[in-house]
N, C-alpha and C positions, 0 to 999 in steps of 0.2 A: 337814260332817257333825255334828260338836258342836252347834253353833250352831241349827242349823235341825232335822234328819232325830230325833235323839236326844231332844228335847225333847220332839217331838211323837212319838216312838213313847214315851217314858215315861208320857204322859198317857195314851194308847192300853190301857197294860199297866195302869195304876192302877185306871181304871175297867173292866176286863175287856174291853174292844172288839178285842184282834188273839187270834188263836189261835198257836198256839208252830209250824205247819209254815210257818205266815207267814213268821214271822219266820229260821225257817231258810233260807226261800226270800230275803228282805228278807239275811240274812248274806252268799250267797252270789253275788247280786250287788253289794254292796258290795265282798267281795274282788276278782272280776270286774273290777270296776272299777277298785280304787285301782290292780290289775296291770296294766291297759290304758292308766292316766295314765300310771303309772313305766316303761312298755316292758318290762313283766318278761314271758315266757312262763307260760302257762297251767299250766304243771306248778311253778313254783317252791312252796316252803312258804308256807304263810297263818302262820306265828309272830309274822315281823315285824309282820305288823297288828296283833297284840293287845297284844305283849309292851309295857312298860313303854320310856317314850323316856331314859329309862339305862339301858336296856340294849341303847340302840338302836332299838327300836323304833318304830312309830307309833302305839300305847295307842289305837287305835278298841274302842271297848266290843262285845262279841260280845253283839246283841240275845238272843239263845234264853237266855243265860245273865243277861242283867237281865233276862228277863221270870219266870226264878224267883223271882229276890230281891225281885223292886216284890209280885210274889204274894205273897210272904211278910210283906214291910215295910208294908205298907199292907190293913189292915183291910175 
């Protein structure tokens, strides 16, 4: 996800090419997801996906919320 998906959706958001319900759809199957590789049920919390990996976490970046900041950070 780093590596590949994240790259290419920040060039995405720089140059204005995705719209933000995209990307909440683009969020919601990444959670989707990373629940279905770790066997967790559909109803667990999405925290550990964002939260910080000292605190435990897996720090996957929540797209909707870098598509405000590349908005902002980039002219």
């Amino acid at each position: 996800i780093r590596s590949h998906l994240l790259p290419t959706i920040d060039y995405a958001l720089s140059s204005g090419m995705v719209t933000k319900p995209a990307l909440h759809d683009l969020d919601l199957s990444v959670r989707v997801a990373i629940k279905k590789i770790l066997g967790l049920p559909e109803w667990t919390n999405s925290d550990f996906i964002y939260a910080h990996r000292r605190a435990g976490g897996l720090a996957i970046p929540n797209a909707s919320t870098n598509a405000d900041i590349l908005t902002v950070a980039v002219p």
